[in-house]
GUTORFI-75943 format. One record per residue: x, y, z of N, C-alpha, C, O in turn; residue in one letter; residue number from 1. Coordinates in Angstrom, 1 decimal. Layout:
<sites>
(site (X; Y; Z); (X; Y; Z); (X; Y; Z); (X; Y; Z); "A"; NUM)
...
</sites>
This chain:
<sites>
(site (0.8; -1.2; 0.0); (0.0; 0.0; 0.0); (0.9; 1.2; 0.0); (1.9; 1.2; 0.6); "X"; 1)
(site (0.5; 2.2; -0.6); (1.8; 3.6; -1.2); (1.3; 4.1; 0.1); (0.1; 4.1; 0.4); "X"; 2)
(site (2.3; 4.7; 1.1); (1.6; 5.5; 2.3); (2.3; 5.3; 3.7); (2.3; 5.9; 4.7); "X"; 3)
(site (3.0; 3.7; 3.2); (3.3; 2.9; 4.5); (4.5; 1.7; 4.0); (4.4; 0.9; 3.1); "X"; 4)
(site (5.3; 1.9; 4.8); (6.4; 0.7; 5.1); (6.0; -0.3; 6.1); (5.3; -0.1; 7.0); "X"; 5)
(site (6.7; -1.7; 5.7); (6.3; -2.8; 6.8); (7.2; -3.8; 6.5); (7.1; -4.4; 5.5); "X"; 6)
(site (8.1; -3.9; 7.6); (8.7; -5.2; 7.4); (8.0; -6.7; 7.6); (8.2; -7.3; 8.6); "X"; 7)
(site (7.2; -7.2; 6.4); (6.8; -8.4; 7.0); (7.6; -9.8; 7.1); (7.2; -10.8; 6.5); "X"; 8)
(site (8.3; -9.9; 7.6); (9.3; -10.7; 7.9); (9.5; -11.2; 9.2); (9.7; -12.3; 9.7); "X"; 9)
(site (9.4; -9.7; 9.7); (9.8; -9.3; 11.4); (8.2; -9.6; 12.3); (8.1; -9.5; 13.5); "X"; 10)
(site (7.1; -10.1; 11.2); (5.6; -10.5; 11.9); (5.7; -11.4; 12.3); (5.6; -12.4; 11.5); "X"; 11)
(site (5.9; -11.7; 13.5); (5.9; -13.1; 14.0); (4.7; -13.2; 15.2); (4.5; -14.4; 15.3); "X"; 12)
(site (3.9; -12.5; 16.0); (3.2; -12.6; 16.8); (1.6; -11.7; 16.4); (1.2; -11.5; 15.2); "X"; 13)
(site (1.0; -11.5; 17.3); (-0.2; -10.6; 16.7); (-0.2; -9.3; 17.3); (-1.2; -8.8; 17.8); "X"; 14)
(site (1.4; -8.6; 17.1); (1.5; -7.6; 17.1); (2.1; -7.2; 15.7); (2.8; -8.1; 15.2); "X"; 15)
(site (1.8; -5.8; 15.0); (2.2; -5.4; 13.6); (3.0; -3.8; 13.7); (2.1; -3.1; 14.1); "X"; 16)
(site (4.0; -3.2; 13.6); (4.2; -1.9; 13.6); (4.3; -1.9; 12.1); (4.9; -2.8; 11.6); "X"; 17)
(site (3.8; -0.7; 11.1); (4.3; 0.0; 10.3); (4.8; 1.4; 10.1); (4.5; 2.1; 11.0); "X"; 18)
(site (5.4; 2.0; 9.3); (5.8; 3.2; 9.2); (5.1; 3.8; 8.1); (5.1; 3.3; 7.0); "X"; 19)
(site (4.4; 5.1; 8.4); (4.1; 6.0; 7.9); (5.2; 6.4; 6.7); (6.4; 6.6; 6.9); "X"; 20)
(site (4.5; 6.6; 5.6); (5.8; 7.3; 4.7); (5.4; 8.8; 3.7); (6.0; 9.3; 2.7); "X"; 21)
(site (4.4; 9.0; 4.4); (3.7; 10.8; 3.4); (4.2; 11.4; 5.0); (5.0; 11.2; 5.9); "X"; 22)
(site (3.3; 12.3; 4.6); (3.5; 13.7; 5.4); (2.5; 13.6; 6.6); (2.7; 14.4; 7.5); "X"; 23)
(site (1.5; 12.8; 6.8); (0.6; 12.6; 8.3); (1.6; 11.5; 8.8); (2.4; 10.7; 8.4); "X"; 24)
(site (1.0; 12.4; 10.5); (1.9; 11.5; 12.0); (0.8; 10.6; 11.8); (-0.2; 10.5; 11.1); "X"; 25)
(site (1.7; 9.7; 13.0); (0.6; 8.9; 13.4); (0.0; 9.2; 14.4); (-0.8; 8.3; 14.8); "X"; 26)
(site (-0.1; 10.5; 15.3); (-0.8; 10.8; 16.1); (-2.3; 11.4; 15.5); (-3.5; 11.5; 16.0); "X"; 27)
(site (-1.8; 11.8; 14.2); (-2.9; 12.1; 13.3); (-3.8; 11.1; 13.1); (-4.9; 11.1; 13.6); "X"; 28)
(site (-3.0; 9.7; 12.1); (-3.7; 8.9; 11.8); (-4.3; 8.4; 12.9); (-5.5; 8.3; 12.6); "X"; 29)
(site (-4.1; 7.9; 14.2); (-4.7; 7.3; 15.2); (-5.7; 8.1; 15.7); (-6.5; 7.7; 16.6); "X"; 30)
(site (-5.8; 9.2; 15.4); (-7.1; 9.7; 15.7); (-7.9; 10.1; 15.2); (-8.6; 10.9; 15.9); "X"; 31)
(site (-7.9; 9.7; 13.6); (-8.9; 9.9; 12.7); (-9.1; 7.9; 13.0); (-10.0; 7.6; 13.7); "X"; 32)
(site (-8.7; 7.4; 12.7); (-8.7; 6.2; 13.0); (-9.5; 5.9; 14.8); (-10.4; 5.1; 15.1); "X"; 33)
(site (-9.0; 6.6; 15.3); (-10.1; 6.5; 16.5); (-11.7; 7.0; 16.6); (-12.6; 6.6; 17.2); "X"; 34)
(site (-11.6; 7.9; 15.7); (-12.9; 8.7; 15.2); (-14.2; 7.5; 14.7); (-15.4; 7.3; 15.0); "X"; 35)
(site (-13.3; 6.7; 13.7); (-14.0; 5.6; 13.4); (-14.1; 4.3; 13.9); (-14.2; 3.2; 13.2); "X"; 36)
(site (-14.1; 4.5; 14.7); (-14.1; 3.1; 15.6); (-12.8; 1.9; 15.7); (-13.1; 0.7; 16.1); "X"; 37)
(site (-11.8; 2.2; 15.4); (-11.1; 1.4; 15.0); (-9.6; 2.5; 16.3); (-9.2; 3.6; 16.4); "X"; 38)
(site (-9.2; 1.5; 16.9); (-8.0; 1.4; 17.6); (-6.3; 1.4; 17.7); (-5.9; 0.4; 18.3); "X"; 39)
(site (-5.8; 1.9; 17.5); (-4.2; 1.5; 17.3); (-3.1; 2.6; 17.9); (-3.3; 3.8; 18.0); "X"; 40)
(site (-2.5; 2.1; 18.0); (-1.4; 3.4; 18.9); (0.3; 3.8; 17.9); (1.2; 3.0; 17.7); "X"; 41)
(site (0.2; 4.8; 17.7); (1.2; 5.6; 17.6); (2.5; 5.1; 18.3); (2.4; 4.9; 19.5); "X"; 42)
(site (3.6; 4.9; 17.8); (4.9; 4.7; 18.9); (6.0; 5.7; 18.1); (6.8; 5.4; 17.2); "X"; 43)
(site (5.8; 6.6; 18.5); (6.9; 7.6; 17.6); (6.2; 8.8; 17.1); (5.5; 9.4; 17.8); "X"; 44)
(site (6.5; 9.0; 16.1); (6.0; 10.3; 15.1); (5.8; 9.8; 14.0); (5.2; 10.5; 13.2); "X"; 45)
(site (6.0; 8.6; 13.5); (5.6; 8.2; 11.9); (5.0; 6.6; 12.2); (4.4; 6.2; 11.2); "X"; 46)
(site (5.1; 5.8; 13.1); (5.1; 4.4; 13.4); (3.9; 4.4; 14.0); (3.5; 5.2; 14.9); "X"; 47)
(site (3.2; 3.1; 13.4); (1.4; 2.8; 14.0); (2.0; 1.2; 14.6); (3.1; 0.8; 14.3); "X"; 48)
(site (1.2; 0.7; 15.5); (1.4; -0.4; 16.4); (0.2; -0.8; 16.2); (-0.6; 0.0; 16.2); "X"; 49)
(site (-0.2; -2.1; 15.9); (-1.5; -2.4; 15.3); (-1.5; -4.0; 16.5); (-0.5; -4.7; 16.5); "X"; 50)
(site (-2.7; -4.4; 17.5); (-2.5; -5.6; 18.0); (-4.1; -6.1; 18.0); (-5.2; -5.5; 18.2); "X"; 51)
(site (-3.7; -7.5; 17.7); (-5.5; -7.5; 17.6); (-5.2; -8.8; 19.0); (-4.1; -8.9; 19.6); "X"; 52)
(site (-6.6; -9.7; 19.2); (-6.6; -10.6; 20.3); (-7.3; -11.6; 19.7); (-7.2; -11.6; 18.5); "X"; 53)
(site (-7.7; -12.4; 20.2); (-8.1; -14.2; 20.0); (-9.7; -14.0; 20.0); (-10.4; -14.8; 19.4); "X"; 54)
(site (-10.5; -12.6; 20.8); (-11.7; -12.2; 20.8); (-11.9; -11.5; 19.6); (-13.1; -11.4; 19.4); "X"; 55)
(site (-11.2; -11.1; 18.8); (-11.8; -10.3; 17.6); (-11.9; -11.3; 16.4); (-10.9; -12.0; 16.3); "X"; 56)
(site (-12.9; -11.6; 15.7); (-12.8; -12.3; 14.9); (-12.5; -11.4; 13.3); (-12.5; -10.2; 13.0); "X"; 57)
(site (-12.4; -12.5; 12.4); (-11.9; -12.4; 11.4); (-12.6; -10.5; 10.5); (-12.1; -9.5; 9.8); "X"; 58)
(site (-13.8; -10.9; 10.9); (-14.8; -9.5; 10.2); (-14.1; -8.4; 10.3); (-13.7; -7.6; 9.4); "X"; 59)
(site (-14.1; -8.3; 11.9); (-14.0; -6.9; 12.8); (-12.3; -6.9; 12.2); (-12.0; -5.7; 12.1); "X"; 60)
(site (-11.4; -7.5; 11.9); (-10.1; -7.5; 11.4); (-10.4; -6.5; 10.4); (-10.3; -5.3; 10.6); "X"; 61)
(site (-10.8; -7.3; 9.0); (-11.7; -7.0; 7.8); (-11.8; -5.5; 7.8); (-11.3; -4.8; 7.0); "X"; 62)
(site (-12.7; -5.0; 9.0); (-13.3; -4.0; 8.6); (-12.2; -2.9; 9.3); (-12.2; -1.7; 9.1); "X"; 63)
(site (-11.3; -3.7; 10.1); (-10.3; -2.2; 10.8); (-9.3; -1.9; 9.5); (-8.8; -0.8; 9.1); "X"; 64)
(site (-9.1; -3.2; 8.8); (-7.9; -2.9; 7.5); (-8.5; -2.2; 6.6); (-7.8; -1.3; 6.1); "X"; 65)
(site (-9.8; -2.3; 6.3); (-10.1; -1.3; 5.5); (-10.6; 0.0; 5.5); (-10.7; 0.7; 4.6); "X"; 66)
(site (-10.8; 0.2; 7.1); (-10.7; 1.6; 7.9); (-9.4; 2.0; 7.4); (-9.2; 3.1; 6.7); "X"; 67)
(site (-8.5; 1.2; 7.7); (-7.2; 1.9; 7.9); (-6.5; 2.5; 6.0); (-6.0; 3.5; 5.6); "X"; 68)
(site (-6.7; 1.6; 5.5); (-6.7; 1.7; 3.9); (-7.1; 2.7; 3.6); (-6.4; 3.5; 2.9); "X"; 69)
(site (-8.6; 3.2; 3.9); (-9.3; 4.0; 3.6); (-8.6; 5.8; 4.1); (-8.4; 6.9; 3.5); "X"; 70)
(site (-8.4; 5.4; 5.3); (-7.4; 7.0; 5.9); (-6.3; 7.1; 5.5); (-6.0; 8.2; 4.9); "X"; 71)
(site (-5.5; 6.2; 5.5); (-4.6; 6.5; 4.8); (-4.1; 6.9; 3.2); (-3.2; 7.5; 2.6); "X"; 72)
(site (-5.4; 6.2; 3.0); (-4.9; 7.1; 0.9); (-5.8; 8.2; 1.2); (-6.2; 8.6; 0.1); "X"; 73)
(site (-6.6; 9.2; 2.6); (-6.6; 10.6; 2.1); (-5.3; 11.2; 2.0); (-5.0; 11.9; 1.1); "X"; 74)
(site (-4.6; 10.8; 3.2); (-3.1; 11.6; 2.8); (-2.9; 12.4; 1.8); (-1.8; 12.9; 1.7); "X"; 75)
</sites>
């Protein structure tokens, strides 16, 4: 996705960080992203921290990726 770096390699658990790579923080993005129901935390100035649990199922996944897709190409 143009917008965002991610080492997937380094995914080994059900934790995900990526890096921002336009011109929005991630304090920005997490809280347009909190606006819409969808959760994740900032670790830096450009880096999103993404963790889901064994309670969320597959949908609610579904629907936060495509929240997040969605904020991110306004950039």
């Amino acid at each position: 996705m143009d917008g965002v770096e991610i080492e997937l390699d380094g995914v080994e658990t059900n934790i995900v960080v990526f890096r921002l790579t336009g011109e929005r923080s991630a304090a920005e993005l997490t809280n347009r992203l909190k606006a819409r129901g969808v959760l994740m935390s900032a670790v830096g100035t450009d880096a999103i921290r993404l963790v889901t649990h064994l309670d969320v199922g597959r949908g609610a996944c579904m629907t936060a990726a495509e929240v997040l897709g969605e904020e991110i190409a306004v950039a």
